[in-house]
Every structure is written in structure tokens, then in C-alpha cells.
KOLZAFI-422488 format. One record per residue (C-alpha): residue number from 0; residue in one letter; chain; x negated, y, z. Coordinates in steps of 0.2 Angstrom, whole numbers. Layout:
KOLZAFI-422488
  num  residu  chaine      u      v      w
  NUM       A       A      X      Y      Z
...
END
This chain:
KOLZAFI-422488
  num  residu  chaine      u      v      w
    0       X       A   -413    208    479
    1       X       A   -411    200    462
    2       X       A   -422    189    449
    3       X       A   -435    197    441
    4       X       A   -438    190    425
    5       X       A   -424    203    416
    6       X       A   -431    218    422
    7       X       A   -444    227    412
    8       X       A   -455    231    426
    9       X       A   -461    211    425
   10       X       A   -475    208    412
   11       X       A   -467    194    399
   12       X       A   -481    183    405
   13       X       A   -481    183    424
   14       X       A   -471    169    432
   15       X       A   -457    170    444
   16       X       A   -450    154    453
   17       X       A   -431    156    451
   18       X       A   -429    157    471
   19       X       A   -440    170    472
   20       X       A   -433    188    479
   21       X       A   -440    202    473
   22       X       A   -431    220    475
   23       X       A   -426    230    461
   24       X       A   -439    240    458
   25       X       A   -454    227    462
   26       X       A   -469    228    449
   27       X       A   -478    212    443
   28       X       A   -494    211    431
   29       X       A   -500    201    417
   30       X       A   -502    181    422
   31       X       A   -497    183    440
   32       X       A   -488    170    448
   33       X       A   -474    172    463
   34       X       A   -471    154    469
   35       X       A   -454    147    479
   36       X       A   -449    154    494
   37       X       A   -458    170    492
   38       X       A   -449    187    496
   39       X       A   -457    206    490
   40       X       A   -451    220    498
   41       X       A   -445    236    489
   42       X       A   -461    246    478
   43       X       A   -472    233    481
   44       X       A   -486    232    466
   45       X       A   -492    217    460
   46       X       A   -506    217    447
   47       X       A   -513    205    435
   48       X       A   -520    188    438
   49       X       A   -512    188    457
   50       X       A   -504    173    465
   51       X       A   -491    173    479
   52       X       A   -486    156    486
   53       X       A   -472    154    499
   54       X       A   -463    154    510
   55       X       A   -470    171    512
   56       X       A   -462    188    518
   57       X       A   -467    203    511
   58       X       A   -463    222    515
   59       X       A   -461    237    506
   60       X       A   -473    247    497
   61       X       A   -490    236    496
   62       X       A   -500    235    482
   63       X       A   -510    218    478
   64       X       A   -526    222    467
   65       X       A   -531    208    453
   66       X       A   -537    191    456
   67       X       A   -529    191    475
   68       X       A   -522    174    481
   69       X       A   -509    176    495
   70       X       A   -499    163    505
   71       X       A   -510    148    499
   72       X       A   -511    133    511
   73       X       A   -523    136    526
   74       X       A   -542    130    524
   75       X       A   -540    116    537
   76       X       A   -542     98    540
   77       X       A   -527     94    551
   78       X       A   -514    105    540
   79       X       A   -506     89    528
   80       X       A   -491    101    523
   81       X       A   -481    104    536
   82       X       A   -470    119    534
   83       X       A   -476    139    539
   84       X       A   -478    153    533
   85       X       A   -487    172    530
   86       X       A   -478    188    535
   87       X       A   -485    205    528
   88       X       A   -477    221    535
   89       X       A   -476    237    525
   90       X       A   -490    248    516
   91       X       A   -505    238    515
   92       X       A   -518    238    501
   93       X       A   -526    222    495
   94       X       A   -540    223    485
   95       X       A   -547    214    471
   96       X       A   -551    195    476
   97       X       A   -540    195    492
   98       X       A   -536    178    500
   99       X       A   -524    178    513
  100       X       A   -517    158    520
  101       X       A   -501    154    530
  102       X       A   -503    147    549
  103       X       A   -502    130    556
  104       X       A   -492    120    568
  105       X       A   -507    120    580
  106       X       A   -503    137    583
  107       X       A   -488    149    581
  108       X       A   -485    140    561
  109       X       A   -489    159    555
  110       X       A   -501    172    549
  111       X       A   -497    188    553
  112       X       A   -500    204    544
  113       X       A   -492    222    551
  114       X       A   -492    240    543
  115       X       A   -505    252    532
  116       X       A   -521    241    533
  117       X       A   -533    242    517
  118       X       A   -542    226    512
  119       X       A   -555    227    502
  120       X       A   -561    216    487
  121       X       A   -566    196    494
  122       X       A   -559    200    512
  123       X       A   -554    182    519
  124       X       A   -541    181    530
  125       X       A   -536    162    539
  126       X       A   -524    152    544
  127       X       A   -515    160    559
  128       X       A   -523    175    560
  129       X       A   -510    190    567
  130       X       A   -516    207    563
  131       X       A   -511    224    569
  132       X       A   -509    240    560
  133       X       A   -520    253    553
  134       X       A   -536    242    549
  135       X       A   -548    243    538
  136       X       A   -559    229    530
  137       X       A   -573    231    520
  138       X       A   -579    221    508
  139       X       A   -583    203    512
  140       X       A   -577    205    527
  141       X       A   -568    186    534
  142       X       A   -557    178    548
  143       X       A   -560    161    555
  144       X       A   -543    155    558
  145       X       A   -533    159    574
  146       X       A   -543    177    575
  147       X       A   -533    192    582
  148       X       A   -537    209    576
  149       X       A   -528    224    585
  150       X       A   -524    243    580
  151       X       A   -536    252    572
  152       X       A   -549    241    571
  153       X       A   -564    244    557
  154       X       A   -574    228    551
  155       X       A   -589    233    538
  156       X       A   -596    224    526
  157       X       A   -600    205    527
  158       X       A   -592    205    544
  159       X       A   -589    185    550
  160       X       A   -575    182    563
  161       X       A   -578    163    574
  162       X       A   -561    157    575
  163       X       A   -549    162    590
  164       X       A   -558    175    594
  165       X       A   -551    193    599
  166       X       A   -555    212    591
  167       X       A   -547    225    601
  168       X       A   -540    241    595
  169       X       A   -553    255    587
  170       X       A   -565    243    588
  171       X       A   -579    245    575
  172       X       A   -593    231    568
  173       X       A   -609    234    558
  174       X       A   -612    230    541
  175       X       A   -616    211    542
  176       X       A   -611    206    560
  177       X       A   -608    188    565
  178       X       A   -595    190    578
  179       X       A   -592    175    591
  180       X       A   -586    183    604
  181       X       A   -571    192    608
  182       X       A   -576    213    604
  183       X       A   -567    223    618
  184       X       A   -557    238    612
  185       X       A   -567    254    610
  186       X       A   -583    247    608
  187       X       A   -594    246    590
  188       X       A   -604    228    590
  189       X       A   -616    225    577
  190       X       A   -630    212    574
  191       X       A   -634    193    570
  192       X       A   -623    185    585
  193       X       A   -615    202    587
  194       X       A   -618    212    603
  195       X       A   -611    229    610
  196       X       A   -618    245    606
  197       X       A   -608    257    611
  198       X       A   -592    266    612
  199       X       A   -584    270    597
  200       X       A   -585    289    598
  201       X       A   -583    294    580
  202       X       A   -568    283    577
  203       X       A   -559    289    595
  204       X       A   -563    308    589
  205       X       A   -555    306    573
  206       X       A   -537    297    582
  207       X       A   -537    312    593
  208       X       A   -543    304    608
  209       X       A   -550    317    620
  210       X       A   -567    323    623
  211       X       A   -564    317    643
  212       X       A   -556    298    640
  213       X       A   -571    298    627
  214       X       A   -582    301    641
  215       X       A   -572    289    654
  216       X       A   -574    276    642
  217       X       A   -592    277    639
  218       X       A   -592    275    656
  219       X       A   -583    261    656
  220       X       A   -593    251    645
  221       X       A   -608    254    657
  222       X       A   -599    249    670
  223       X       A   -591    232    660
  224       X       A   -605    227    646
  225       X       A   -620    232    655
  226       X       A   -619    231    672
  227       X       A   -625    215    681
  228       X       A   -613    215    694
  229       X       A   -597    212    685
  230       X       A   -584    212    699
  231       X       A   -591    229    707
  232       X       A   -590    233    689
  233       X       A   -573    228    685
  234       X       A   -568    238    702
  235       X       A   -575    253    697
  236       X       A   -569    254    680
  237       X       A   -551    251    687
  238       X       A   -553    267    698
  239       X       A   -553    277    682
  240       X       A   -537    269    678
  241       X       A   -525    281    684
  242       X       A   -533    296    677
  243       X       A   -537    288    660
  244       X       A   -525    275    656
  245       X       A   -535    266    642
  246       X       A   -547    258    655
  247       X       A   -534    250    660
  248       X       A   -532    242    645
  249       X       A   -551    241    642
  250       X       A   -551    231    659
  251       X       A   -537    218    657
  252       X       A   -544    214    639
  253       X       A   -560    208    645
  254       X       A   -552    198    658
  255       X       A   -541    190    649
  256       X       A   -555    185    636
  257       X       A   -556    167    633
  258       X       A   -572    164    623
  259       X       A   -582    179    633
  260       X       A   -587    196    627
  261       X       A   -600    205    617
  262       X       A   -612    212    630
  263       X       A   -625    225    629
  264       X       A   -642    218    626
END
């Protein structure tokens, strides 16, 4: 790591705190500003007009789009300066417009981002938010704060998160979807006051699940999200456990949900 502002890969107008690290070979556009307390992994691109407030971690090889703000103080009452922080992993794309804010001392004091995710332009992401790896966001799409998005998860366009709610892994929402429940892995939800639809076949397909764990897990969401007798249910979906081991998963997730799930209408 060393300071930026001698190498030529930093436009002569951009502004770089004197305790900001930056690796070597770290790209920074027109008018961008990297605050105190901010640290840019190894081919990261930053382009014009972007800000980066710390204390912020960021990994190698992302690339932040124009106009983003990163790192800003969280969009809540009770927040009055206290110290925390965002952490981005390796390979993610931010779009134009981005806004991503650090965590809170009523949670974990973080926001969490992990690796290869694409954000597109005006995504929102919250206070204390932790997200996995391998997401997509499309436009518009926004966290509440405290949300947790897991692997592989797709939000489309406009999609609104209620805060502390839960997305599991390959998890899919439609265009314009107001989620205020916790989406269980596998499952595409959709809808004013989201509800489930189905399993999300498509997006298991094209991650190499096979043809029989599909077919399992469209069982199991009959036997979870549509079923009226929830224990018998639960029971049956656990017998498919030891044959396919996502039910498992599929299972414990809905009991461990706090807020409830999206159900089939």
C-alpha cells in the first residue's frame, strides 16, 4: 500500500485523505473523493464523481461506476456517530448511483459485502446489511437495514427489502416486489406484499443442480409454502433429507425465520 496522490493512475482532481491505503495499482477518476480510514484492495477501479467514506475495507479487483456513494453514515435515527464500519470482498461491480452505508451498534456495528455480486445503477444497500456472494441486483433494487441476502440470490427491478428480513440462497424476486417476509432459499416470490411462486427452476438449472433435487425441491415447497398442516409438512420434507441434502437446508431456514415466510397464495 502506499499514498495515492504521486501515481498517475489518480486523476489530479480526485481527493485522497492522507490515511487512505490504496494498492499500487488502484485507479481513481475525475472528482472522486476517498475519505479517512478507507482501504482499496489491489485493481480496484474507481470512476468519476465517486465517494468512499471510512472506515471502510475494500478487496481486490471491484470496480465502482459514477456517482456511487460508499461507506456513508447509516440512514437511522438512533446512529449519533458511534464508530463502524462497511467491508466489501473481492470482485463486485457497482453500478452507476450505488449507495452502500456502514452498520450500527444496534447490530454487529458492520455491513457486510462478500465476493462477485453486480449492483446495478440506484441499488440501496443499508445499514447492517451482510450479503453473500454471487448476487445480482437490478436496478432499483433496496435493502432495509439489518437484511441478509445469501448466495446466489437474484433481486429484479424495484425490489424493496423490510428490514431484518432474510433472502435465502438462489432465491429469485419479480420485477417490483415488496418483500416483508423472510424468502426461503430456492423459492421465486413476486408481488405487492410478496408471496411465493415457486421453485426457482431456471436459476437451479443453470448452477448445475440436478433434474431430481429440482424435482425434490418442488416438492418441498408443496409440502412447506402450501400445505396447511405445517408440522406434517415440515415432517415430510425432512424425510427427503437424506437423499437430497438441500431440504435440509430448505427446512431449517423456515424454522429458524423470525418475521415468517412468503407462502403460496
Amino acid at each position: 500500500m502506499c499514498k495515492a496522490g504521486a501515481r498517475n493512475l489518480i486523476d489530479p482532481s480526485a481527493v485522497i485523505d492522507p490515511s487512505a491505503r490504496l494498492a499500487d495499482d488502484v485507479t481513481v477518476g475525475p472528482y472522486s473523493i476517498i475519505g479517512a480510514d478507507v482501504e482499496i484492495g489491489a485493481g480496484t477501479k474507481i470512476g468519476p464523481h465517486v465517494v468512499i467514506k471510512g472506515p471502510t475495507r475494500i478487496g481486490p479487483d471491484n470496480t465502482f461506476f459514477q456517482f456511487c456513494s460508499i461507506g456513508e453514515d447509516p440512514q437511522d435515527l438512533k446512529y449519533h456517530g458511534e464508530a463502524s464500519r462497511l467491508i466489501i470482498g473481492r470482485g463486485n461491480r457497482f453500478r452507476e448511483f450505488c449507495t452502500v452505508h456502514r452498520g450500527t451498534e444496534s447490530d454487529h456495528s458492520e455491513t457486510v459485502i462478500g465476493n462477485d455480486n453486480l449492483f446495478m445503477a440506484y441499488v440501496h444497500i443499508a445499514h447492517d446489511c451482510v450479503i453473500g456472494d454471487h448476487v445480482i441486483f437490478s436496478n432499483s433494487a433496496s435493502l432495509a437495514g439489518h437484511v441478509r441476502v445469501e448466495d446466489h440470490v437474484v433481486l429484479s427491478g424495484f425490489t424493496l427489502v423490510h428490514q431484518f428480513s432474510r433472502i435465502g440462497a438462489h432465491a429469485f424476486t419479480g420485477m417490483g416486489s415488496w418483500v416483508n417476509r423472510d424468502v426461503p432459499p430456492y423459492v421465486i416470490a413476486a408481488g405487492t406484499y410478496a408471496h411465493a411462486v415457486g421453485i426457482n427452476k431456471e436459476g437451479l438449472r443453470r448452477r448445475g443442480f440436478s433434474r431430481e433435487s429440482i424435482m425434490a425441491l418442488n416438492q418441498g415447497f408443496k409440502l412447506l409454502l402450501m400445505g396447511r398442516d405445517r408440522q406434517a409438512g415440515m415432517t415430510a420434507a425432512e424425510a427427503l433429507a437424506d437423499e437430497f441434502p438441500e431440504m435440509q437446508y430448505f427446512v431449517d431456514f423456515i424454522r429458524a425465520s423470525e418475521r415468517g415466510v412468503v407462502r403460496k397464495k
